[in-house]
C-alpha positions in Angstrom: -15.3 126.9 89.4 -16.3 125.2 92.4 -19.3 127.1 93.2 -22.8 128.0 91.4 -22.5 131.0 89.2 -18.9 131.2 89.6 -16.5 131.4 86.4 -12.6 130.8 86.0 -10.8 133.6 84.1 -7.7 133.4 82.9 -5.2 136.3 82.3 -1.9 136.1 80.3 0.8 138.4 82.6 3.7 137.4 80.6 4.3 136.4 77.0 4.7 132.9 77.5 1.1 132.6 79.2 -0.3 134.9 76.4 1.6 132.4 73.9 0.0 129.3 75.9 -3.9 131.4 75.6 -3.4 132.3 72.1 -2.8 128.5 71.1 -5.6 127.1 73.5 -7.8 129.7 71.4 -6.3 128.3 68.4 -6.3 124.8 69.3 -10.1 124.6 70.3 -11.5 124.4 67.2 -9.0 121.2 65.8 -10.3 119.8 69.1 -13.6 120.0 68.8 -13.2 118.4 65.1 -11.6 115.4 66.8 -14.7 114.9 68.3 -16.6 114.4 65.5 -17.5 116.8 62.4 -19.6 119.7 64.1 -22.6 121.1 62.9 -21.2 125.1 62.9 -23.7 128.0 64.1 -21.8 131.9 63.9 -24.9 134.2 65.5 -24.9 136.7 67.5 -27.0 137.7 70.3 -27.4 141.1 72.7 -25.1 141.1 75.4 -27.8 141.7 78.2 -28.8 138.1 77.2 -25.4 136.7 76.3 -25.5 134.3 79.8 -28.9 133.0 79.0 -28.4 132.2 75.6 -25.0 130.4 76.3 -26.7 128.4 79.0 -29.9 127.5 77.2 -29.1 126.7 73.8 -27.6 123.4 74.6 -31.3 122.7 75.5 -32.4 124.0 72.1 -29.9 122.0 70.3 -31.2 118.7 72.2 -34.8 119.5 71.5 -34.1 118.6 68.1 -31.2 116.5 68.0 -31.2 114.3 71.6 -27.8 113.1 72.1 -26.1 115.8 70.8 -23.3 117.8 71.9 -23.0 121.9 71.8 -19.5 123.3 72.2 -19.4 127.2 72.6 -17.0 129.3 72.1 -17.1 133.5 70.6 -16.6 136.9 70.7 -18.2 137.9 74.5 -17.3 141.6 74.1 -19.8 141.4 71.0 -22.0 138.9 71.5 -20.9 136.7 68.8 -20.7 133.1 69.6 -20.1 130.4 67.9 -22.9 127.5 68.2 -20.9 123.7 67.5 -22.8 120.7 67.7 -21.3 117.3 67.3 -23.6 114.1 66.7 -26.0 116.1 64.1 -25.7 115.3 60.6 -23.7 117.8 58.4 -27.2 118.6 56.9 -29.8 119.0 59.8 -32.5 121.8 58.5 -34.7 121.0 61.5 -31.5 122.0 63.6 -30.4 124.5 62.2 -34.5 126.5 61.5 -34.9 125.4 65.5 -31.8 126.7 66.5 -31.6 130.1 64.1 -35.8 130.8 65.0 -34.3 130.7 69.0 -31.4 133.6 68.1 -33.7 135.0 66.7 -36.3 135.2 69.3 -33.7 136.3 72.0 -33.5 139.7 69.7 -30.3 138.3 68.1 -29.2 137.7 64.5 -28.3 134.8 62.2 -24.8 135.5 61.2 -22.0 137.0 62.8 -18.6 138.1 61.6 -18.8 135.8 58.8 -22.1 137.1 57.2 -24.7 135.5 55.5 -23.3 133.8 52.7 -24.9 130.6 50.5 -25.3 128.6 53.6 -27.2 130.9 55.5 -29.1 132.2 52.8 -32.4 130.5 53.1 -32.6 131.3 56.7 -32.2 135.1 56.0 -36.0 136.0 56.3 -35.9 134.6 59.4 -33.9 137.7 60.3 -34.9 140.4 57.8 -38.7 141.4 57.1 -39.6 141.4 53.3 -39.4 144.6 53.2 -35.4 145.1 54.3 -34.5 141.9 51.6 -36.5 144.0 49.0 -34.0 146.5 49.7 -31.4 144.5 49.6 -32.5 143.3 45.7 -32.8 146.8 44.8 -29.5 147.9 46.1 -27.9 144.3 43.8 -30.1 145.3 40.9 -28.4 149.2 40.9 -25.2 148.7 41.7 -24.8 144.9 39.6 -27.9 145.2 37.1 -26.1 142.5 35.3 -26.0 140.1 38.4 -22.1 139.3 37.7 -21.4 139.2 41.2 -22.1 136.5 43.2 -25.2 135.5 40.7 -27.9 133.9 43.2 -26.1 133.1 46.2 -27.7 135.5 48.7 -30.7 137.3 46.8 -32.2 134.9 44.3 
């Protein structure tokens, strides 16, 4: 794009450019990796605020982490994007509360098409009152009173 504001689109017409897309969209990820091990964010935010987020959150990230790197890359038609940051350590809670408490605020959420999972699990009442993860206990307690399934990765 050579002017402000202005983005570069690409659209496969044939199937050798829709080949070349699908393996840039592929490929990204391994490149990023070659860069260093990334620091991985899956949220998702509303699309009315999609562009802001996408612009500001390299900002965010260098709040906490100066130096580092954000790589984006997601789902626009969703809102899911997906938050990389080289030059953070593997195991940056400061990062990752800073970055998830700024999804949040912009009326987004904490996971995306992955979920929650173990990872993610302490940051969940960031994103769900005490009520709604009270419901979510009761609904594990009736349907796996046991607790055979998945025992303390998501509700402890």
């Amino acid at each position: 794009a050579d002017a402000p504001g202005v983005v570069d689109v690409a659209v496969a017409h044939d199937a050798a450019r829709r080949a070349a897309l699908w393996r840039y969209r592929e490929e990204h990820t391994a490149a990023i990796n070659s860069v260093g091990v990334p620091h991985k964010f899956g949220v998702t935010v509303p699309i009315a605020g999609l562009a802001d987020f996408i612009a500001t959150v390299p900002s965010v990230v260098q709040e906490v982490e100066p130096g580092a790197v954000t790589w984006q890359f997601g789902h626009v038609g969703d809102g899911n994007i997906h938050v990389n940051v080289t030059g953070a350590a593997p195991e940056a809670d400061a990062l990752d509360e800073h970055v998830y408490r700024y999804v949040v605020a912009c009326g987004g959420s904490i996971s995306a098409e992955h979920g929650i999972g173990s990872a993610k699990a302490k940051w969940l009442p960031l994103n769900r009152t005490a009520g709604e993860l009270a419901t979510m206990r009761a609904i594990k307690r009736a349907l796996d009173p046991a607790g055979l399934l998945n025992p303390g990765v998501l509700l402890s």
